[in-house]
N, C-alpha and C positions, 0 to 999 in steps of 0.2 A: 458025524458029530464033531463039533468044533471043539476048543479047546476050550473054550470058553463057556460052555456047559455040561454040568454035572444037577443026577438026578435030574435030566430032562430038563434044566432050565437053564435058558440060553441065556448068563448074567450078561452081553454085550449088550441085550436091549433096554439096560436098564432095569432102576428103581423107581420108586416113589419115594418122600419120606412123609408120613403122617405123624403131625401134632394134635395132641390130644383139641378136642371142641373142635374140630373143624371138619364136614364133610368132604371128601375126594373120591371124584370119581373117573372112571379108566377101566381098565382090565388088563388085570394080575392074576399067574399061575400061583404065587408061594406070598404069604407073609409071614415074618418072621418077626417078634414083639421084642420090645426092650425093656428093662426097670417092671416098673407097676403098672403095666398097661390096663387099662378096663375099658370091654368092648361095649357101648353105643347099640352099634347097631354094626353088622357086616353083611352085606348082598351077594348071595352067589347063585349062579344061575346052576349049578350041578348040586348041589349040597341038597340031601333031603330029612338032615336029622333037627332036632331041638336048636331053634333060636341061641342064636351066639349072647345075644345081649344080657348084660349082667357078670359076663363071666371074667374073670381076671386070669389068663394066661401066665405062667410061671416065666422068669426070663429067658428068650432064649429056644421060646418056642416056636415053631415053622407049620402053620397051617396049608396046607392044597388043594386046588379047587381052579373055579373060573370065578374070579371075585369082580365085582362089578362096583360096588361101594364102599367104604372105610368109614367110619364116625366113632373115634375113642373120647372117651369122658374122661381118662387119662393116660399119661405116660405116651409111648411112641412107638414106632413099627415102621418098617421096612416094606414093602411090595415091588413085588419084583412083575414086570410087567411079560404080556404073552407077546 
């Protein structure tokens, strides 16, 4: 394991940064939200619970997965790419 990752995620390959209204897409291990994020819509190909959309993340929070899409209706977030 490199130095440059903890909890499995290798930060050398990079982020994203997502502004809210805009869709992005990629593939990212971890997002982690800022301020008053609200989720859109998020794609992930491993996730099998309840629909993200609607939901407002507290700041500060770090989702995991195999994310595939981003689309916030506000605020901003970080992904961190696989």
């Amino acid at each position: 394991m490199s130095d440059s990752s903890v909890l499995g995620i290798d930060y050398a390959k990079g982020a994203t940064f997502v502004d809210a209204a805009t869709t992005v897409t990629g593939r990212w291990c971890a997002i982690t939200f800022f301020g008053s994020a609200a989720i859109t819509e998020i794609i992930s190909t491993n996730y099998d619970g309840a629909s993200l959309a609607g939901h407002t993340p507290t700041a500060g929070v770090t989702i995991y997965g195999v994310f595939t899409s981003i689309n916030l209706s506000a605020g901003h977030c970080i992904a961190y790419k696989l």
